[in-house]
C-alpha positions as semicolon CSV with decimal commas, in nm:
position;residue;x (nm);y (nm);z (nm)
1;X;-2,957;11,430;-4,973
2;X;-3,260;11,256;-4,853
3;X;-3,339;10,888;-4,883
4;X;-3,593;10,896;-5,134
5;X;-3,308;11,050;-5,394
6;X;-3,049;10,782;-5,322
7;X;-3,344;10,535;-5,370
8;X;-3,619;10,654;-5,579
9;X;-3,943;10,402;-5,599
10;X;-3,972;10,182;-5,849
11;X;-4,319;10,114;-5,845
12;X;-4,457;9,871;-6,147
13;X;-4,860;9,872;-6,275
14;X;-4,985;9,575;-6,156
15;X;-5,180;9,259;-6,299
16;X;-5,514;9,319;-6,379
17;X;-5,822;9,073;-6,371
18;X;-5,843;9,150;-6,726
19;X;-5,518;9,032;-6,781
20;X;-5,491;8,749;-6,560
21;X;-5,800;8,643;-6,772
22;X;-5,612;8,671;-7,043
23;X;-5,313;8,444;-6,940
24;X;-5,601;8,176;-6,784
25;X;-5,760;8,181;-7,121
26;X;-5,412;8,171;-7,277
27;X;-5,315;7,825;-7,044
28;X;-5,651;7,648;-7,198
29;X;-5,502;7,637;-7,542
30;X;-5,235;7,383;-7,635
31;X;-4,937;7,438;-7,798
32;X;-4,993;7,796;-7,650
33;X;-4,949;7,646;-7,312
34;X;-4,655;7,541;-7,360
35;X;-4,484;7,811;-7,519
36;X;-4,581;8,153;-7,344
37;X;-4,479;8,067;-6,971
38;X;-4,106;8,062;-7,128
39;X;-4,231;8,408;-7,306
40;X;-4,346;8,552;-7,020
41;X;-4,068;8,454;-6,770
42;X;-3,742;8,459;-6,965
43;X;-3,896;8,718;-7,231
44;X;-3,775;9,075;-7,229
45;X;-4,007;9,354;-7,271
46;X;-4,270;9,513;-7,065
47;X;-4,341;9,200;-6,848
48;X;-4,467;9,248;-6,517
49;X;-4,246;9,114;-6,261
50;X;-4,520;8,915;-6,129
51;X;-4,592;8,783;-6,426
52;X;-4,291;8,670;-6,466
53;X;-4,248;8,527;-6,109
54;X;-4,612;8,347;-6,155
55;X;-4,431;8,177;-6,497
56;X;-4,152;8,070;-6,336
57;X;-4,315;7,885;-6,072
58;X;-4,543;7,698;-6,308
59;X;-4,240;7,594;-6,495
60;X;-4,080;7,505;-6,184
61;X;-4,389;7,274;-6,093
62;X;-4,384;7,127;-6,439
63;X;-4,045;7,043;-6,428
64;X;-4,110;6,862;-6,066
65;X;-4,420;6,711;-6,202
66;X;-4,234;6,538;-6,442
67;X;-4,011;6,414;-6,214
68;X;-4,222;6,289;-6,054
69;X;-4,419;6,088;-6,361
70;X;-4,056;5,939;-6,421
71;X;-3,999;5,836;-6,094
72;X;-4,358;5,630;-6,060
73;X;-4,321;5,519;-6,439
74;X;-3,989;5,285;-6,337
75;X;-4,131;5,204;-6,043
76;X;-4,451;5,074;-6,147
77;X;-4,259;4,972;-6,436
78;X;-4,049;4,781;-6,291
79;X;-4,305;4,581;-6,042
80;X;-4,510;4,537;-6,369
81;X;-4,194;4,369;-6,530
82;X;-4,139;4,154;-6,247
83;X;-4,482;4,054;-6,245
84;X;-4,514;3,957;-6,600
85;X;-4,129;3,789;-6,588
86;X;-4,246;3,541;-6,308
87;X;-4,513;3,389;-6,538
């Protein structure tokens, strides 16, 4: 038994321009923006896998993103408040 018949390749068609096109063009419309990352990474089908990785990073950088908005909203929040409660 050789090792290419205990492990046969499992080679996928990758991304092309066309289709990363596509998803930019996609990303530019709201509403749409929102919705297909969670299509394309948590979506069955015939995804590409590196679709799907690509998706779940940009959800992943949302998510921190956000954090991050929080984090400098109380802050700034906060010194704003203090600011205004002094006077």
């Amino acid at each position: 038994m050789e090792y290419k018949d205990i492990y046969p390749e499992q080679r996928e068609s990758a991304v092309t321009v066309k289709d990363w096109l596509l998803v930019m063009l996609l990303m530019c419309i709201p509403i749409v923006n929102l919705v297909m990352p969670f299509v394309w990474a948590f979506g069955g089908g015939n995804i590409p896998e590196s679709k799907k990785n690509w998706a779940k990073a940009m959800l992943l950088w949302a998510v921190i993103m956000i954090g991050v908005y929080v984090l400098l909203i109380i802050v700034f929040g906060f010194s704003i408040w203090s600011l205004v409660d002094a006077y």
